[in-house]
C-alpha positions as CSV (number, residue, x, y, z in Angstrom):
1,X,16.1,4.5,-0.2
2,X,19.8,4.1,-0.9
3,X,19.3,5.1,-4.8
4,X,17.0,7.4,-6.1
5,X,14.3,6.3,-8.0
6,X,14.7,7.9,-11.5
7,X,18.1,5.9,-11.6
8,X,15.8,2.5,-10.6
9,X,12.8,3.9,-13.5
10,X,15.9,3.7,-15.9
11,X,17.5,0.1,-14.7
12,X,14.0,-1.2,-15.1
13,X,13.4,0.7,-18.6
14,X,16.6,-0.8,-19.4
15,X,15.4,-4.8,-18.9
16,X,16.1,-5.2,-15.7
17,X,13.7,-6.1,-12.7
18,X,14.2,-3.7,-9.7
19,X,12.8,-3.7,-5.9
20,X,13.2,-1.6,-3.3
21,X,13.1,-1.9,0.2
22,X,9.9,-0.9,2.1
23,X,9.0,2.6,2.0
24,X,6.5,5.0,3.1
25,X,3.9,4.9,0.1
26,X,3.1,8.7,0.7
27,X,6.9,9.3,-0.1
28,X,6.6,7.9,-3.6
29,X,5.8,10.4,-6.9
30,X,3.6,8.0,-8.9
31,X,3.6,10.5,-11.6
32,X,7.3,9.2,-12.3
33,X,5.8,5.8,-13.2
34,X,4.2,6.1,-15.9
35,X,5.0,5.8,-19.9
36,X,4.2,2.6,-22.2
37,X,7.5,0.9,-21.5
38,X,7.6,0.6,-17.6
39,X,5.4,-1.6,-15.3
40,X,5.4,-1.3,-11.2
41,X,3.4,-3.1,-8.4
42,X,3.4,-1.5,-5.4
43,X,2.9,-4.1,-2.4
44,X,2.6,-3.7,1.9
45,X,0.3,-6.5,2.5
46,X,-2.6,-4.8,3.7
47,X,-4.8,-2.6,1.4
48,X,-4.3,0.4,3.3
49,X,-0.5,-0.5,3.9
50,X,1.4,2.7,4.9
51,X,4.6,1.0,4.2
52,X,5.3,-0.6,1.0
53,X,7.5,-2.1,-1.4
54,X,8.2,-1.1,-5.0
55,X,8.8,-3.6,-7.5
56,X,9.6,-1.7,-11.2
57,X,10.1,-3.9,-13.9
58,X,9.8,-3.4,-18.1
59,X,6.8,-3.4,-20.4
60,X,7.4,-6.7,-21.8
61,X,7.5,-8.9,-18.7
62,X,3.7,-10.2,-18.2
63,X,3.8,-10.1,-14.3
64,X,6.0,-9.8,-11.9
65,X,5.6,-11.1,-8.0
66,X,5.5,-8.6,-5.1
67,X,8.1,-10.1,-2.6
68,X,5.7,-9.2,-0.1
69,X,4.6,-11.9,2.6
70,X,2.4,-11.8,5.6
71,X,2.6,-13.7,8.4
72,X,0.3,-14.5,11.2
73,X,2.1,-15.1,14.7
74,X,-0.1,-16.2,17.6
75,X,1.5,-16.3,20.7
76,X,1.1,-19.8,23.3
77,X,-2.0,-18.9,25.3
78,X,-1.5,-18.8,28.9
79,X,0.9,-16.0,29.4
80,X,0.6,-12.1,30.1
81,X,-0.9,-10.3,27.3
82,X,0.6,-8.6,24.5
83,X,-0.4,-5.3,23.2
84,X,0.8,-4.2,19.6
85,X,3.5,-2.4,21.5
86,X,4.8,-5.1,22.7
87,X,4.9,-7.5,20.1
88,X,6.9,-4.4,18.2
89,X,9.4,-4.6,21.1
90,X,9.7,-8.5,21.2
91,X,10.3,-8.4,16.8
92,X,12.5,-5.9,17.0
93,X,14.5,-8.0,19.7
94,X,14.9,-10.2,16.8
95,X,17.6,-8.0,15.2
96,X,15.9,-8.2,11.8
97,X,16.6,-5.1,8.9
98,X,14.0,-2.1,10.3
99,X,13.9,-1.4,5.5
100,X,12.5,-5.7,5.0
101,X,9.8,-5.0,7.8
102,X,6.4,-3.3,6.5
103,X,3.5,-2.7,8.6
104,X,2.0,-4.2,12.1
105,X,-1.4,-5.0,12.9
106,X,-3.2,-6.8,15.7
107,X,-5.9,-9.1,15.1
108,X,-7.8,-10.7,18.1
109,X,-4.8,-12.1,19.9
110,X,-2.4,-12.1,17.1
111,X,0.1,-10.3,15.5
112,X,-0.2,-10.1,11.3
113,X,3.3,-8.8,10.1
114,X,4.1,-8.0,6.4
115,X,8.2,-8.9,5.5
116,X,10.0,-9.4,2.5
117,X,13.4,-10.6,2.0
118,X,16.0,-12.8,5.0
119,X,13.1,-10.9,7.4
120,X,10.5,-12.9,5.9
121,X,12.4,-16.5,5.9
122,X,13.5,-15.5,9.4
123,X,9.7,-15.2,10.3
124,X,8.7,-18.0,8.5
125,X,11.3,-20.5,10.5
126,X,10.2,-18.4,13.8
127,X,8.9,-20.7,17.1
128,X,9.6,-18.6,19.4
129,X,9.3,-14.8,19.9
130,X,10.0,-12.7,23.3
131,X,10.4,-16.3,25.6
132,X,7.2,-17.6,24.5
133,X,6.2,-20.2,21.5
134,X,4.7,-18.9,18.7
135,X,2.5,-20.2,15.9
136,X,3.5,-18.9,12.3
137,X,1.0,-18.8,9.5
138,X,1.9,-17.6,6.2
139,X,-1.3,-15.6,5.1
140,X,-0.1,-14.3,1.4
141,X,1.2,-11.1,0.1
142,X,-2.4,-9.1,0.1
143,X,-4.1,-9.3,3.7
144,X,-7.5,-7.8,4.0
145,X,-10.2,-7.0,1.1
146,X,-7.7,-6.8,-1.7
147,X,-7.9,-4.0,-4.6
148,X,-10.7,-3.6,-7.2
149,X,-10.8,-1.8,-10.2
150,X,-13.8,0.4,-10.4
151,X,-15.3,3.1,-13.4
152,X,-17.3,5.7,-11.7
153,X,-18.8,8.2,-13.4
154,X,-17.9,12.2,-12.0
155,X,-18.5,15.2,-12.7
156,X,-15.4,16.9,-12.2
157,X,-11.5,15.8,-11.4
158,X,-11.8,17.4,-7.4
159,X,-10.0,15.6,-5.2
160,X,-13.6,15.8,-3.0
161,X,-15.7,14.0,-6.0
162,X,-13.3,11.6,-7.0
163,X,-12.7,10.5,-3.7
164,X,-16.3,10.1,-2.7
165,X,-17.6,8.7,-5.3
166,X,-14.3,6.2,-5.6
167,X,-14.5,5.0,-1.8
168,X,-18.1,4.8,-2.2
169,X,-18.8,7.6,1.0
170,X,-20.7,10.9,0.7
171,X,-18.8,13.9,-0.6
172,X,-19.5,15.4,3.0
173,X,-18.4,12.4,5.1
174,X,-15.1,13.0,2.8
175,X,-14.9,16.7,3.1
176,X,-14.4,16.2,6.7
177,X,-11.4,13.7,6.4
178,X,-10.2,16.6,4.4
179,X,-10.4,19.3,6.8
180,X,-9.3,17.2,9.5
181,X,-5.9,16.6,7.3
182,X,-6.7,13.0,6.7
183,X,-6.7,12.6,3.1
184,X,-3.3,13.1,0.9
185,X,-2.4,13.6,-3.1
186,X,0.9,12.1,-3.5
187,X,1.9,12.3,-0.1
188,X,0.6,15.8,0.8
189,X,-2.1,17.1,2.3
190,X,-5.0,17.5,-0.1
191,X,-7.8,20.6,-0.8
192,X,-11.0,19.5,-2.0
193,X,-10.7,21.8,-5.0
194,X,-7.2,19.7,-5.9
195,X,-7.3,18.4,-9.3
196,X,-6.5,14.8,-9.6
197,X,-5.3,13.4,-12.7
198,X,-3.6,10.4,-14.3
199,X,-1.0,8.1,-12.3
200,X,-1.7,10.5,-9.1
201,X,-2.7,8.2,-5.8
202,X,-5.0,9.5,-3.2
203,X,-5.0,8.3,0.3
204,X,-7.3,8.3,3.1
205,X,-6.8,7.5,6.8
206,X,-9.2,4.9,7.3
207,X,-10.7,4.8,4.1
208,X,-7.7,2.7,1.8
209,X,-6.0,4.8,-1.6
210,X,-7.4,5.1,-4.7
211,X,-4.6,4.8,-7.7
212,X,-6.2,7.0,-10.9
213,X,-5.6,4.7,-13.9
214,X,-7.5,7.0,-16.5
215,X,-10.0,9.1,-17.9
216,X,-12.5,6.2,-20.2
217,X,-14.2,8.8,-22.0
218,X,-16.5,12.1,-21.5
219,X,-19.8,11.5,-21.2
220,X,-23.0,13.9,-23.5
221,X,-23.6,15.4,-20.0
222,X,-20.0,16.6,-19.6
223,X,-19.1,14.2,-16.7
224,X,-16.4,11.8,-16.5
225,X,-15.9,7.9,-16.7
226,X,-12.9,7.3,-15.0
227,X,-11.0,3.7,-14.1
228,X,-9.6,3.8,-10.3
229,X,-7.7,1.2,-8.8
230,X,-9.2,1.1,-5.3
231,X,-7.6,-0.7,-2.2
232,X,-9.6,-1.0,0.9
């Protein structure tokens, strides 16, 4: 990211709107994006995007849009068959900026690409890719199940409980994407015991992230409504 993002956090406190390229979503401190007078969206496409783009933008502007688009090329039947790898190959022939390119996915003989900026006109006017024709389909900014806000109701703040009970898995199946190094707090590697806590994002191979909005209220019992913004 050519500038940092405490100077974008103050360019968007300031009035502006701000955007950056796409970025690994692990690499961003979500902690910095809080406070009552600054907004953000975060956007890749797919729930479970591991490349994404930030969009910051002041408290006083209702909604903002994500500059995120996903496309659906399907290659003209008939020819050799395409893996993943080499669709990647035949795209990046294109010459198009590596930073307006997000993530790749295959989907039964089609390639589903997320883009923003020229990258995504240049895809949208594509008809042919690697010597073959190709069908584009614009197929929106959010690909796959979407996010849902949930309140769940915990008994502590572990990364472990949160995260089970927020993905909606047993706290063992999730211990084991924890041991097996799956599952990160803000971009690192998480410990069950973690503690997470307002504006922290928690990500699970497989599973989707779960952004923690806030703490509702304590229950008689001691536990813990919580609101979790959870993309699958």
């Amino acid at each position: 990211m050519n500038t940092a993002l405490p100077t974008l956090i103050a360019q968007a406190r300031g009035g502006r709107v701000v955007r950056t390229p796409f970025l690994n979503g692990d690499d961003i401190d979500r902690r910095l994006l809080s406070g009552d007078d600054l907004k953000h969206r975060l956007a890749g496409g797919f729930p479970d995007a591991r490349r994404v783009v930030l969009t910051l933008y002041p408290a006083h502007i209702p909604e903002v849009d994500s500059g995120v688009a996903v496309f659906r090329l399907t290659p003209e039947a008939g020819g050799p068959g395409w893996d993943l790898q080499d669709f990647s190959v035949h795209l990046r022939s294109l010459g198009l900026k590596e930073e307006q390119l997000g993530d790749l996915r295959e989907e039964r003989g089609a390639f589903l690409v997320a883009a923003t900026g020229k990258a995504a006109q240049a895809l949208a006017d594509l008809t042919e890719l690697g010597g073959r024709p190709v069908e584009v389909e614009a197929v929106g900014e959010s690909a796959g199940r979407g996010s849902k806000v949930r309140e769940v109701v915990v008994p502590s703040m572990r990364v472990d409980v949160v995260g089970a009970k927020g993905f909606g898995v047993s706290r063992a199946y999730f211990q084991q994407g924890i041991d097996g190094g799956k599952v990160r707090l803000n971009g690192s590697h998480a410990r069950a015991s973690s503690e997470i806590r307002e504006g922290d994002s928690l990500s699970a191979d497989g599973l989707g992230r779960i952004d923690f909005k806030r703490v509702v209220n304590e229950t008689r019992r001691g536990n813990f409504k919580v609101e979790l913004d959870v993309h699958k």
